[in-house]
mmCIF file of the N, C-alpha and C atoms, coordinates in Angstrom:
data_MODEL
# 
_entry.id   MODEL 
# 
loop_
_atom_site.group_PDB 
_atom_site.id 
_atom_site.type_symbol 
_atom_site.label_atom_id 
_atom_site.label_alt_id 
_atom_site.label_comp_id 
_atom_site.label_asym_id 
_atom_site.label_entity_id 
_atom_site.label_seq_id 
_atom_site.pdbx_PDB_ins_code 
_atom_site.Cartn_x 
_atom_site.Cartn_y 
_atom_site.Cartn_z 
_atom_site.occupancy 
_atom_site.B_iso_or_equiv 
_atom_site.pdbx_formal_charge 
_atom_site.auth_seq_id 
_atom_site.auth_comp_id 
_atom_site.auth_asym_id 
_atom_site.auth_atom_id 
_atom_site.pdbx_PDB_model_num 
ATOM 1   N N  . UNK A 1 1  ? 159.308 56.053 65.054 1.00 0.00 ? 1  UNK A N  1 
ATOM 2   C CA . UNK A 1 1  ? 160.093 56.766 64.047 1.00 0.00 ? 1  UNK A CA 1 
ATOM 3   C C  . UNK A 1 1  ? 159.957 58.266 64.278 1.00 0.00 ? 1  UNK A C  1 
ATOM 4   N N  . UNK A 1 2  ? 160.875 58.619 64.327 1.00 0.00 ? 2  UNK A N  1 
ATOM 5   C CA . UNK A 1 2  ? 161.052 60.414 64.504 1.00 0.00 ? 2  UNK A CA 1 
ATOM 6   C C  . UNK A 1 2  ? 160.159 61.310 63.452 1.00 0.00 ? 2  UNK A C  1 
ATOM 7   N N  . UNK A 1 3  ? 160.055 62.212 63.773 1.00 0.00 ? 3  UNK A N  1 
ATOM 8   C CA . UNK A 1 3  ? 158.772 62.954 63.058 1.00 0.00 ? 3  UNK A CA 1 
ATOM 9   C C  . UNK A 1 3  ? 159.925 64.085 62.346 1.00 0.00 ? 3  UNK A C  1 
ATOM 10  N N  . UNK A 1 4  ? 159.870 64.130 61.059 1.00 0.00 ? 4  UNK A N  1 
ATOM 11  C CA . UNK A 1 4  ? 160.462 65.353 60.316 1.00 0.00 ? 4  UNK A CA 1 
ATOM 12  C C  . UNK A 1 4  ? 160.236 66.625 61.062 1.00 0.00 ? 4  UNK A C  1 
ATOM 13  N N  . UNK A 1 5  ? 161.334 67.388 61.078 1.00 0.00 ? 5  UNK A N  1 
ATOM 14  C CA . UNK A 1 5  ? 161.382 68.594 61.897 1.00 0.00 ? 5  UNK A CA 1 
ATOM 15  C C  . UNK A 1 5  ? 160.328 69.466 61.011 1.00 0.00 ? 5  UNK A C  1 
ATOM 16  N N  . UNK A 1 6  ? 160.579 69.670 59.734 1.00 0.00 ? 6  UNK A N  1 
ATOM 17  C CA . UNK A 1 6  ? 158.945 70.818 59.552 1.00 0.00 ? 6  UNK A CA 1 
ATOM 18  C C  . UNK A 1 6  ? 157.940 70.045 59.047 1.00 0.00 ? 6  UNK A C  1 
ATOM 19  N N  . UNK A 1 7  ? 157.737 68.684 59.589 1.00 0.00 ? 7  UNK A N  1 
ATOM 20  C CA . UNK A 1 7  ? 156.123 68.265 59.691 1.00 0.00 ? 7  UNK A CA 1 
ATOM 21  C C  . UNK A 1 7  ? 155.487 68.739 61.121 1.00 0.00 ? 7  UNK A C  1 
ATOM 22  N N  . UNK A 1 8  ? 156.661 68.812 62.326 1.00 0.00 ? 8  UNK A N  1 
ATOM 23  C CA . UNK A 1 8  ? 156.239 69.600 62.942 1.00 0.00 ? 8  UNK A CA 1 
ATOM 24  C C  . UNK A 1 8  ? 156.012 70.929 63.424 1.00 0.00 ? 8  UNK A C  1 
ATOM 25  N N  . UNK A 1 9  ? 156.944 71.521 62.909 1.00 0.00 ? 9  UNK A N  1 
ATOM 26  C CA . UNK A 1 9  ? 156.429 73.070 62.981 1.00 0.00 ? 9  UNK A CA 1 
ATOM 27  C C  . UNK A 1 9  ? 155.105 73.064 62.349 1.00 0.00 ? 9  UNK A C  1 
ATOM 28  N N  . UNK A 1 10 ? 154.781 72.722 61.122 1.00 0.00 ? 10 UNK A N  1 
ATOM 29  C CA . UNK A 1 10 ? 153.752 72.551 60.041 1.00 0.00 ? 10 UNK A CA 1 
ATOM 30  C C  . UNK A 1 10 ? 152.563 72.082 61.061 1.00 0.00 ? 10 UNK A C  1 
ATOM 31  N N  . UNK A 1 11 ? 152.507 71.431 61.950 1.00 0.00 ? 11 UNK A N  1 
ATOM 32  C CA . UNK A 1 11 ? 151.772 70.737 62.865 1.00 0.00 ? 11 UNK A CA 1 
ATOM 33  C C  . UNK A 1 11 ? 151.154 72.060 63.948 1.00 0.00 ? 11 UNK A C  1 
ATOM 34  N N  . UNK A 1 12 ? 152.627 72.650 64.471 1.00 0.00 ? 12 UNK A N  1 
ATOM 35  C CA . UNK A 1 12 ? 152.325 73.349 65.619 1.00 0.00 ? 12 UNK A CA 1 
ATOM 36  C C  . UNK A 1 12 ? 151.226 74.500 65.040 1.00 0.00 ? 12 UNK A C  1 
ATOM 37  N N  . UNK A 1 13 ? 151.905 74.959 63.772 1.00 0.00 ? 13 UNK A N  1 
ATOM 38  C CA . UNK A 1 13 ? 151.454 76.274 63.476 1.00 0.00 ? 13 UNK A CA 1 
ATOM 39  C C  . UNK A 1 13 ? 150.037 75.916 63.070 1.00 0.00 ? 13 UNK A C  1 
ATOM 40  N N  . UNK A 1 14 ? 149.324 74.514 62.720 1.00 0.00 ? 14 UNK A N  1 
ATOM 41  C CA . UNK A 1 14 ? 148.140 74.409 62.279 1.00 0.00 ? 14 UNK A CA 1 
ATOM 42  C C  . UNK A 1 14 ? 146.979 74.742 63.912 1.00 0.00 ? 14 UNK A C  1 
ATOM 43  N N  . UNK A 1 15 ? 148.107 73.996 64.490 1.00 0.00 ? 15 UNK A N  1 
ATOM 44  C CA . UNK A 1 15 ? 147.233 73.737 66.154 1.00 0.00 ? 15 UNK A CA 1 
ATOM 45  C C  . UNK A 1 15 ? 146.987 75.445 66.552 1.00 0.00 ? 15 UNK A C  1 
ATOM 46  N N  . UNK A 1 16 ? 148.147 76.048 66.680 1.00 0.00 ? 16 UNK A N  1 
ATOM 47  C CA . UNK A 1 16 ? 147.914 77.524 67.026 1.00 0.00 ? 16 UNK A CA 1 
ATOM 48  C C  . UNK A 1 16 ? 147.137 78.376 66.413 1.00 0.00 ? 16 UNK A C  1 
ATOM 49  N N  . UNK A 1 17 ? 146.751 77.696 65.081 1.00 0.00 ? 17 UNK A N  1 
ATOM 50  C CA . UNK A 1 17 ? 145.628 78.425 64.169 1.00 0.00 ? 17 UNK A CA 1 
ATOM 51  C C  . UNK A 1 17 ? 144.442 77.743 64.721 1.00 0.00 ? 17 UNK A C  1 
ATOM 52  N N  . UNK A 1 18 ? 143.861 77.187 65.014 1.00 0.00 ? 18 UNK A N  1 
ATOM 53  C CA . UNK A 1 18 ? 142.801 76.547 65.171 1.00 0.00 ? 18 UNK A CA 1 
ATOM 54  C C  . UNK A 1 18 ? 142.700 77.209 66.866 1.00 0.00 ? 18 UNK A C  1 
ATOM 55  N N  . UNK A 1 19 ? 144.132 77.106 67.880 1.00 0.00 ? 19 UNK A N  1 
ATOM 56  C CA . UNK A 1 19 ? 143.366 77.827 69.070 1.00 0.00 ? 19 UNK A CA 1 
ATOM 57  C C  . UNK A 1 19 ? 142.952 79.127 68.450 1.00 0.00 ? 19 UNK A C  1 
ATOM 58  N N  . UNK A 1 20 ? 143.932 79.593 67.584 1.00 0.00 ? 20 UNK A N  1 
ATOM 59  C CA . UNK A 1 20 ? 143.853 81.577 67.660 1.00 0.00 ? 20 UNK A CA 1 
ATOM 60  C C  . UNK A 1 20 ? 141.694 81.442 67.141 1.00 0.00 ? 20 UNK A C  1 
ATOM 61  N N  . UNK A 1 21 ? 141.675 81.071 66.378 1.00 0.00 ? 21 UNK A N  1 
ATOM 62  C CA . UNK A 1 21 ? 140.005 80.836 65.617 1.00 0.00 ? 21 UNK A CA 1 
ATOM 63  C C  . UNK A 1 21 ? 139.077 80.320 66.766 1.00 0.00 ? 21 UNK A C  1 
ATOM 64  N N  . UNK A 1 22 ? 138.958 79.568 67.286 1.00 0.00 ? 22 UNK A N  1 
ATOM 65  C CA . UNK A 1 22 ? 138.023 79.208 68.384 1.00 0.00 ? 22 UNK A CA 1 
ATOM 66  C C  . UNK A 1 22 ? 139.214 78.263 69.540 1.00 0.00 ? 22 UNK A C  1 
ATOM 67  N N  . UNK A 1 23 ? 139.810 78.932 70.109 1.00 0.00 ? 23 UNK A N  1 
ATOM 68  C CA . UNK A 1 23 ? 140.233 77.956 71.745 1.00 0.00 ? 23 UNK A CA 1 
ATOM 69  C C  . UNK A 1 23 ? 139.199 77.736 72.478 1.00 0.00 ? 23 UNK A C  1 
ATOM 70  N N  . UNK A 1 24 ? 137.917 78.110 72.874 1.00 0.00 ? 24 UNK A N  1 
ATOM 71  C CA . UNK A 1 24 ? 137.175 77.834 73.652 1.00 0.00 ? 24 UNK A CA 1 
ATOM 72  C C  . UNK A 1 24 ? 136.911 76.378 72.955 1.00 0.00 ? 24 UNK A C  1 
ATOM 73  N N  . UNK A 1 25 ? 136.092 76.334 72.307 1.00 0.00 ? 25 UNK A N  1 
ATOM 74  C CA . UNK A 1 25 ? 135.656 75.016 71.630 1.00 0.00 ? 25 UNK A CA 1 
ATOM 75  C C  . UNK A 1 25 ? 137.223 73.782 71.977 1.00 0.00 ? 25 UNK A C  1 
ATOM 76  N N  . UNK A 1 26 ? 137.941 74.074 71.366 1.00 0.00 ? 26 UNK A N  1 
ATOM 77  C CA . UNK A 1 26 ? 138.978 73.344 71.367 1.00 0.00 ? 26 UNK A CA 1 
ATOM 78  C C  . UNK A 1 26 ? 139.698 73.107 72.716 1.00 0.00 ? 26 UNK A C  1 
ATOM 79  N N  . UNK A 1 27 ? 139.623 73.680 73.646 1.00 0.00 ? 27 UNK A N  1 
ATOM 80  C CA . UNK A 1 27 ? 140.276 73.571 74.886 1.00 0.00 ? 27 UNK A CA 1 
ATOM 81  C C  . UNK A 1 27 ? 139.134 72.481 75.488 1.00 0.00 ? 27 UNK A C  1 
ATOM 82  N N  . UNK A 1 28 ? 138.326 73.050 75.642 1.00 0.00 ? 28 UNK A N  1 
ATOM 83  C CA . UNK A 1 28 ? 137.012 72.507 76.041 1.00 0.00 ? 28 UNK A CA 1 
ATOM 84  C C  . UNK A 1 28 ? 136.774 70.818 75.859 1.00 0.00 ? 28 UNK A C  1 
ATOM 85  N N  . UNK A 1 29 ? 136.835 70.277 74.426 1.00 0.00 ? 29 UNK A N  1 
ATOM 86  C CA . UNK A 1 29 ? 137.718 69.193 74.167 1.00 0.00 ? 29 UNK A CA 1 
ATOM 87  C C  . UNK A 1 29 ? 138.470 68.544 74.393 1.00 0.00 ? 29 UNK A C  1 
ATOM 88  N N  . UNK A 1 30 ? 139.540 69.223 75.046 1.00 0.00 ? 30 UNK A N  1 
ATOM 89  C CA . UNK A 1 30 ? 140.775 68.995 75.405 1.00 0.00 ? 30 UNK A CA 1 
ATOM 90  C C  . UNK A 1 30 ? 140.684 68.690 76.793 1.00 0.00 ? 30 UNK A C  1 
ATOM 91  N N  . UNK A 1 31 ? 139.897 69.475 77.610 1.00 0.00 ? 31 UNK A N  1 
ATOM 92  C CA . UNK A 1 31 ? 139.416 68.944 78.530 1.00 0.00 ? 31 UNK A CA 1 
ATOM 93  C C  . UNK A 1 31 ? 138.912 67.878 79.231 1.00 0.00 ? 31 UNK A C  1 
ATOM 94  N N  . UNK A 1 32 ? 137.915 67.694 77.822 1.00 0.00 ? 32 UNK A N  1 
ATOM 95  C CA . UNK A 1 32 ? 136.727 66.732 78.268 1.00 0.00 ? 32 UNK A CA 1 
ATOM 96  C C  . UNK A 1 32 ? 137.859 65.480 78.598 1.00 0.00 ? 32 UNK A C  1 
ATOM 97  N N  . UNK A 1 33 ? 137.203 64.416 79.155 1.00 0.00 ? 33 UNK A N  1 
ATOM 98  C CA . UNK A 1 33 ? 137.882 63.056 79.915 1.00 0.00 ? 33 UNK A CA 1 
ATOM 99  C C  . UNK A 1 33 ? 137.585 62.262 78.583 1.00 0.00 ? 33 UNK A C  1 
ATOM 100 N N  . UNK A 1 34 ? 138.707 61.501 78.434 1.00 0.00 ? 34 UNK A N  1 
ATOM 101 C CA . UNK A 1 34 ? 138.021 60.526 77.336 1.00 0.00 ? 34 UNK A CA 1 
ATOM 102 C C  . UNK A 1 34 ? 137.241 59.230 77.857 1.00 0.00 ? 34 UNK A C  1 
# 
């Protein structure tokens, strides 16, 4: 099912807050292999 257009902006802008606050931590994560 398609995702409401501003659940995702609402989405993006949370993610870009969380890199702008710590990206190291979070990339890093993102990294890791699951």
């Amino acid at each position: 099912m398609p995702v409401p257009r501003h659940w995702k902006l609402h989405c993006n802008e949370h993610i870009e807050q969380l890199y702008n606050k710590n990206w190291i931590p979070v990339s890093a994560t993102c990294m890791t292999p699951s």
